[in-house]
N, C-alpha and C positions, 0 to 999 in steps of 0.2 A: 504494500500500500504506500502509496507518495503522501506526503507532507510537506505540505507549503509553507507550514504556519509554525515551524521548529522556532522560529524567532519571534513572532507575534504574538504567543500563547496568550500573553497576559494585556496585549494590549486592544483597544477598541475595533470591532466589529470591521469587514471590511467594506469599502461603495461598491455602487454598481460597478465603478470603472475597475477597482480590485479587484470584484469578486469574476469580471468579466476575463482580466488578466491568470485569473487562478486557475480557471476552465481554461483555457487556452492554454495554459499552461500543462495541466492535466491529459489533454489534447496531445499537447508537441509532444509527452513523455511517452506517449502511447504508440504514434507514429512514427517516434524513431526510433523502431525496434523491427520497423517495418523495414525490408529490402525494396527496389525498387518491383522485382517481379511479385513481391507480395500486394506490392500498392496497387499493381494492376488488378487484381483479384479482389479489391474492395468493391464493396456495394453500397455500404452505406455505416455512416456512423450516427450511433444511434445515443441522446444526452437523456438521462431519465432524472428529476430533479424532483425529491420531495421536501422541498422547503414546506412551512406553514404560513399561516393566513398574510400572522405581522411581515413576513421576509417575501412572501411572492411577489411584491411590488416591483424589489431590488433585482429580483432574479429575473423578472418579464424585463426589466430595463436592463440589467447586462447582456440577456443574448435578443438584445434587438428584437423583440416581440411583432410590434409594428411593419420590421421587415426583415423578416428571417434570412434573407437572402445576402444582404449585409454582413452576418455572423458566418453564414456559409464562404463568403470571400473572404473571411480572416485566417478561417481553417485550411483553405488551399493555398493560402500565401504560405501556411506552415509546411503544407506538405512538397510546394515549387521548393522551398528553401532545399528540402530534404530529395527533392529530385522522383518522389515516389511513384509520380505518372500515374497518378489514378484516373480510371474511364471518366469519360466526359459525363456519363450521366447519374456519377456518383451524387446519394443523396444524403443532407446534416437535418437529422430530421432529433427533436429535441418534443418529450414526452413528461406531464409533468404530472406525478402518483403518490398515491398515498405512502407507499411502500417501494425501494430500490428491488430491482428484482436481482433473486439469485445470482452469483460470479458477474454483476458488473465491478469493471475496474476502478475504483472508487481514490479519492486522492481526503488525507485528515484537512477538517477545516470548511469543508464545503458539502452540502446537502448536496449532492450531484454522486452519476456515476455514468460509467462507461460503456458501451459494448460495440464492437468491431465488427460489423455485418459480411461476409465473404459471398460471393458472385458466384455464381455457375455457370456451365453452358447448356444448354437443354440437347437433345440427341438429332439428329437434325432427320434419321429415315423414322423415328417411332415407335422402332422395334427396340426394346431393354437390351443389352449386353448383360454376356458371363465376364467375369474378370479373371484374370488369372495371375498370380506373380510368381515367375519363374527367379530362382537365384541362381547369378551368374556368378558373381565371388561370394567366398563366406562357404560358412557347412553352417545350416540351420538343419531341423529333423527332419523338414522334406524337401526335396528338390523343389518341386513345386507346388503353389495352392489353390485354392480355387475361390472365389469369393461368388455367394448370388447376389444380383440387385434383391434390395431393401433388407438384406440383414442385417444382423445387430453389428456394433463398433466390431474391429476387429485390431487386437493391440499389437504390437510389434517391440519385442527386447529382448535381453540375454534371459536365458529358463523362462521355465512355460508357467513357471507361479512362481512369483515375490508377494514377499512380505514388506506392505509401505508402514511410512514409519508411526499412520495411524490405527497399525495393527492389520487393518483390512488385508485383503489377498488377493493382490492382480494377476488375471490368465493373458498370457499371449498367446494366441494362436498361430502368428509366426515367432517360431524362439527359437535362438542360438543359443544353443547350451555352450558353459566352457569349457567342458572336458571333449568336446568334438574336435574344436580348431580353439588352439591359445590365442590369436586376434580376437575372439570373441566375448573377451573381457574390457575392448576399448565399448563395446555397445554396450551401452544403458537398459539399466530392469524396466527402466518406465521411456522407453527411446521416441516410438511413434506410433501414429493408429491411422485406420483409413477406418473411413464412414461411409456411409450412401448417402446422399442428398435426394430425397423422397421430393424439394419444390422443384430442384434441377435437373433430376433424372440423371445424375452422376455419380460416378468416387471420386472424395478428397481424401487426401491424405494431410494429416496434423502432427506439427511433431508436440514433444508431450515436455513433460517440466525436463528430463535427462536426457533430450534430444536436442535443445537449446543454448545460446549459450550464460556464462560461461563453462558448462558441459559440453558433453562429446556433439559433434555436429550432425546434424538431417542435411542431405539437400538431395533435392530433384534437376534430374537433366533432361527436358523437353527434348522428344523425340521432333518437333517441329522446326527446330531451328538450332538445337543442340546446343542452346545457350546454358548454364550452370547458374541455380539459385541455391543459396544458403537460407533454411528458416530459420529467424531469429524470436518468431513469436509465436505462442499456442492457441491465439486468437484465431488465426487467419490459416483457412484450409486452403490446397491449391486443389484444382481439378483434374486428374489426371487424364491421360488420352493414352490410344493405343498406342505402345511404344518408349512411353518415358520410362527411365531409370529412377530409381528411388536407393541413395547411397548412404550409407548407415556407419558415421563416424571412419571414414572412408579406407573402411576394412570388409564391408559387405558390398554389394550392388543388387541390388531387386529390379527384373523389366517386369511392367505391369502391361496385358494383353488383353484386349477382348477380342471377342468373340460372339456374332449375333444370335441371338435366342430367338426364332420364333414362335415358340410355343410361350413367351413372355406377353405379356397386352400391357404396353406400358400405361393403360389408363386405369388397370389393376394396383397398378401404384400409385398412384396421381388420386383416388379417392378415396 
């Protein structure tokens, strides 16, 4: 959690113009975790703010109430700084509740919090795909795996159950044991996961808290143009396509594959 207010504890309340400075602030610390090919993959950030009755004043007048679009051009001047390239029809869309919802990114000091909305692409024939990830370096247990659209997360780390340090017990479905290949101690219990996107009809892939840095590295190599991204945040999933590389503290390599189902109704997922 960020703290802005490490030196103002004790003193007076902050203005609009403060408190507008502290969100933006909160903002920059957010997106500059981002890479630039993460940025492309935004969709939208999303401000959920549960000040009360006496403070919504302040807050409608720090993010420019009257013209939202104003406070949207402060945000992207943060992220031109940062180079991040986000799509043109990225949306600052700012929600104001009773209650902060669950894992937003939240900064001490300020009623406000965070969440990092990530984009997909929708399938372009209609027909679902199988996924597959075959591993090309590394010894995990199987050569290859097989993933169906809309199944649950599926985690990715060294052994196939850890113990986190809140006792709980994570399964990886793909796991590099270390007694297989000795490199497989640079990969993380908790490394990365791929999900299904049920609005986009896709897999992303997320790296997870020990796949970030300053831990061991994720990164994916687009079969598209073969350019190399480092994930550097657990917010932001990328969407995989047939062919990209998924590189796993750069001791493994994962190619992920589809393959078309027709016995799939992609509107079977879709409702």
């Amino acid at each position: 959690m960020f703290d802005f207010f490490k030196k103002n504890k004790a003193e007076t309340p902050l203005d609009a113009k403060g408190l507008r400075e502290a969100i933006l602030q909160l903002i920059k610390e957010s997106l500059q975790q981002l890479d630039g090919g993460e940025g492309k993959q935004l969709k939208a950030i999303q401000l959920f703010v549960n000040a009360g009755a006496e403070e919504l004043f302040m807050y409608e007048t720090a993010l420019y109430s009257a013209e939202p679009e104003k406070f949207k051009e402060e945000v992207q001047r943060i992220a031109d700084n940062f180079a991040l390239n986000l799509p043109q029809d990225w949306k600052m869309e700012v929600n104001y509740v009773s209650e902060l919802p669950a894992g937003v990114i939240r900064a001490g000091g300020i009623k406000a919090g965070l969440v990092l909305k990530n984009a997909g692409l929708q399938t372009q024939t209609g027909i679902v795909s199988k996924a597959y990830l075959k591993v090309i370096t590394g010894k995990a247990e199987q050569e290859q795996y097989s993933i169906e659209p809309g199944s649950k997360r599926v985690n990715i780390g060294r052994e196939a159950t850890v113990q986190g340090v809140d006792g709980t017990y994570r399964i990886n479905g793909i796991a590099f044991p270390t007694e297989a290949q000795d490199s497989n101690k640079y990969i993380s219990r908790q490394h990365a996961h791929l999900e299904w996107d049920k609005e986009a009809s896709c897999f992303k892939l997320y790296a997870d808290e020990g796949g970030v840095p300053p831990g061991n590295k994720t990164k994916i190599k687009f079969a598209s143009d073969e350019s190399l991204h480092k994930l550097n945040s657990t917010q932001i999933g990328y969407t995989l396509n047939d062919g990209d590389q998924i590189i796993l503290a750069d001791v493994a390599v994962l190619e992920f594959k589809l393959t078309e189902d027709k016995t799939f109704n992609l509107n079977n997922l879709l409702t």
